[in-house]
C-alpha positions as CSV (number, residue, x, y, z in Angstrom):
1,X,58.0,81.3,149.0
2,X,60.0,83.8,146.6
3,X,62.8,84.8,147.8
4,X,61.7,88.0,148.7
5,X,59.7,86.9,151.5
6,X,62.4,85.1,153.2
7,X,63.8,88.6,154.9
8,X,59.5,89.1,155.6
9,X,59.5,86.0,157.9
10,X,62.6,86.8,159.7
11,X,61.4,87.7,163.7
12,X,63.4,86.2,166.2
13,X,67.2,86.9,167.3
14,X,67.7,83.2,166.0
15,X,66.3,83.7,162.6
16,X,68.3,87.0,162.1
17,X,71.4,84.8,163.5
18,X,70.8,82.7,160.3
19,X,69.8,85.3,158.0
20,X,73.6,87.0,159.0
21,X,75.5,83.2,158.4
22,X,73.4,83.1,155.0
23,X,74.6,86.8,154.0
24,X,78.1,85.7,154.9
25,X,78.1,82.4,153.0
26,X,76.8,84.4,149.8
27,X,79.1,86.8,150.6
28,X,81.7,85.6,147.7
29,X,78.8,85.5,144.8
30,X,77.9,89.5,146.0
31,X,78.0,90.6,142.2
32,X,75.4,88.6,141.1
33,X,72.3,90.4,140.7
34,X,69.9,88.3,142.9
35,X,72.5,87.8,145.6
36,X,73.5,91.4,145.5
37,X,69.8,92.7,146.3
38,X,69.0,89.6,148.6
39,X,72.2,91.5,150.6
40,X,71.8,95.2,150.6
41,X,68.1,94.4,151.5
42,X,69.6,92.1,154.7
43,X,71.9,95.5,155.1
44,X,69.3,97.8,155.4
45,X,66.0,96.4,156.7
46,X,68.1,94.2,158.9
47,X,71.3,95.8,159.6
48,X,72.7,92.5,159.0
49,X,76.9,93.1,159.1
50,X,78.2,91.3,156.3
């Protein structure tokens, strides 16, 4: 699975409970290019707070 799909799979209030401890714990590597766009996507198709 690429990481792309991860934020696909996401359905439950669970999974977006994890997705949201994930963003947080990347949180701190945010200016790195992958982690940056795994992030703003979690932001705006999820409104994950980070």
């Amino acid at each position: 699975m690429s990481r792309r799909d991860l934020l696909t799979r996401v359905q439950s209030s669970r999974a977006m409970d994890y997705v949201g401890e994930f963003s947080a714990a990347l949180s701190p590597w945010r200016h790195e290019p992958a982690v940056g766009e795994f992030l703003h996507r979690a932001r705006t198709e999820w409104a994950i707070d980070i």
